[in-house]
Structures are given as C-alpha cells and as structure tokens.
N, C-alpha and C positions, 0 to 999 in steps of 0.2 A: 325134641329140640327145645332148648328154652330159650324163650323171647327176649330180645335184646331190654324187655323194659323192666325184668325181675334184677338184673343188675345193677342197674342204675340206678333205680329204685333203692337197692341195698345199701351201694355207695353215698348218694345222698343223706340217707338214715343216719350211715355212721359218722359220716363228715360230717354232718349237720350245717350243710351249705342252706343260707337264707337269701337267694337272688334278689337285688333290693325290685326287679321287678314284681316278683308275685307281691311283696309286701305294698306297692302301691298298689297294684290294682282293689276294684270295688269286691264287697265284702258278699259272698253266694247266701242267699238266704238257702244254706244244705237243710235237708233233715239227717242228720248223723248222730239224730235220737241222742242216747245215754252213750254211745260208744265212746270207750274209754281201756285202748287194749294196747298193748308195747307191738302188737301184731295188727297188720292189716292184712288182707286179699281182693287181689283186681284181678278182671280177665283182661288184658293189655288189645287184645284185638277187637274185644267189643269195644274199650274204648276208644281204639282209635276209628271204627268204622260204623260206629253210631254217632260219633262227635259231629259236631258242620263239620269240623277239618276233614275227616276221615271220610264222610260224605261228596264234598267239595273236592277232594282230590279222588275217589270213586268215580264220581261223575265227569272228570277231565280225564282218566284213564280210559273210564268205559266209553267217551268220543272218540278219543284217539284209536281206539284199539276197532270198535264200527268203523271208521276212516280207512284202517289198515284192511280189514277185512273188505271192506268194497272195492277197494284198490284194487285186492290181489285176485276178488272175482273179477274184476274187467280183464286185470294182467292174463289169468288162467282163460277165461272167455278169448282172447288174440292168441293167447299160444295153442289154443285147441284148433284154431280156425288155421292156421299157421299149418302146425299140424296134417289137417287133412289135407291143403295143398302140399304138402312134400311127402304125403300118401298117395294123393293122384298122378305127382309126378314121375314117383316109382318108376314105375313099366315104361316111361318114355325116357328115359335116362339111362346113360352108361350105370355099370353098376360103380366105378371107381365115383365117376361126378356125383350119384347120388349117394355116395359114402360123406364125399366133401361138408354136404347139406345137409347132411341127418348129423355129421358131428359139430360143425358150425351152428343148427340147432339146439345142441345136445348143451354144448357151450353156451349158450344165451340164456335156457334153462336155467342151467349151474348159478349163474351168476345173478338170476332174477333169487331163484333160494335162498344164496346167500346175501342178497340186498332186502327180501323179505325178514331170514333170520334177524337181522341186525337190527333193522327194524322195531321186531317183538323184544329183544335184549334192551333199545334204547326206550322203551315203553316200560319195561319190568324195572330199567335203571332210576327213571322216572320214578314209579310207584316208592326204590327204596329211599330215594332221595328226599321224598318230602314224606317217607316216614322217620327219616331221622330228623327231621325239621321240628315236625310233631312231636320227636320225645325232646329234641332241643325246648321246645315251648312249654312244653306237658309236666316238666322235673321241677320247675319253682311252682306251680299251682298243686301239683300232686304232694307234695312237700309239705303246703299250707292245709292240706286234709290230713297230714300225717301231722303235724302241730296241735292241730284243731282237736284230734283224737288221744294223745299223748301216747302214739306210736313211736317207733326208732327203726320198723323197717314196711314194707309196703312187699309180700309175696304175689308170685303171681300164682292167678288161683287154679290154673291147668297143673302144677306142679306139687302141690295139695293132697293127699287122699282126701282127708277129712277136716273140715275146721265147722264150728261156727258161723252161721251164718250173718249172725251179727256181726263180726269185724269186716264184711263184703262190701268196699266202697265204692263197685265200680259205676253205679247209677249217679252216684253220688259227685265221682270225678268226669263223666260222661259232664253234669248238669254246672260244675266249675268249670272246667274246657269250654262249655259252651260260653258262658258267661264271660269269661276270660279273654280266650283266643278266638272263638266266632268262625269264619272258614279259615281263618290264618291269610285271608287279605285283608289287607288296609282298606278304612272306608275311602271314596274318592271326595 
C-alpha cells in the first residue's frame, strides 16, 4: 500500500507550490552534503515517528490507548465477578428467570464490546488525524529540501527496489521537521 505521503510529495514537485510559510521559517543547518538529484527518497513513517511530532502524538496515543486498556480490565474484572454471581444463582432459579439474567447479561456484554470497539476506532481516528496534520505541515518544509537539492519530486523509499543512497533525505527532513514544526504545539 503506498503512503499517502509519496503523492503529495509528487504533486507538490510538479506544482511547484512555495507555501510562503516554509520560506519564512529559520534556515536548518542540513548536511545534504553534494546532493544535487531531480530524484529524492524518504521513508514517510520514519519520518513521521521519529519527528517530536510523530513522537508527541505516539506518546498521546500510547496514553490514551493504557487508559483504555485499564478501563476495559476493571470493566472485564466487574463483568467476571457479575458472572459468577449469575453462575451461583443458576441452581436457585426457575430455568425461564435464569434465561431472563444470562440474556440481560449477555446484552450489557454486547453493548460494553461495542462501547469498547468505538473506543479503539476513535483512538486509531485520532492517530490518522494528526497524521494528516503532520503531512499538512511537513509539504512546505519537505519542499524547501527538494529546492535545496534541485529535485522536482521526493519518492517514497519502501516503493523503490534500488536507488542510491545518496538521494535518501529522510534524516535530513526528520532534522527540518524538528527544527520547523517541533511537537506541532505551540509554545505557551
């Protein structure tokens, strides 16, 4: 599957879009050595999860997602205990009433599942959200490496058999991003 950031990447190149923000911001002391190639290659996930941003949003995932997962062991901890009271009650109970309680149950189950699923979906909506944030931010700085280099397009490097390893800027846009965008919060 190719990463939403080889296209943009592409389109940029050919547009030749100049966001007047990259051009203000401060100037990366890169080493981008001699390179001087119409071609570049980045690995798009290393950049965004070696970045602070990519870091920074890692780190607010991986809380929330511990949070959810503590939860669901307390929730799983009550529904087990739950559980074996409507196992003890078994044998003292009509079999129709103890139908009533194992599907009233069965029912509260269903509905923790899918209050958990939704959950993990609005946690994964999360992560894609502020990775389109990230390429929203990442296209004028990545741009100014493809300027810098006298590139016209930026591949990504999983879709590559072979290149050069000289045209590989991802250390490079990794060390801009940082400089640039920082965790992609504003200082207070």
């Amino acid at each position: 599957m190719r990463s939403p950031f080889a296209c943009v990447f592409a389109v940029l190149a050919l547009l030749g879009a100049a966001p007047a923000f990259a051009q203000q911001q401060g100037s990366a002391n890169l080493n981008l050595g001699s390179i001087s190639s119409p071609v570049l290659t980045l690995d798009s996930d290393r950049v965004f999860l070696e970045s602070a941003f990519g870091r920074r949003v890692a780190g607010e995932v991986e809380s929330k997602a511990a949070e959810l997962a503590a939860d669901f062991r307390q929730i799983e901890a009550e529904l087990e205990a739950e559980e074996r009271e409507l196992t003890d009650l078994r044998p003292t109970l009509p079999a129709d009433e103890f139908r009533v309680l194992a599907d009233q149950f069965d029912q509260k189950v269903q509905a923790i599942r899918q209050e958990q699923a939704a959950k993990e979906r609005d946690l994964n909506q999360l992560l894609d959200k502020e990775r389109e944030v990230f390429l929203g931010a990442a296209a004028p700085v990545l741009e100014r490496l493809m300027r810098r280099s006298g590139a016209v397009v930026i591949l990504e490097r999983r879709s590559i058999f072979y290149s050069a390893n000289a045209i590989e800027i991802t250390d490079a846009a990794i060390a801009l991003l940082d400089e640039t965008l920082g965790s992609g919060i504003e200082p207070k």
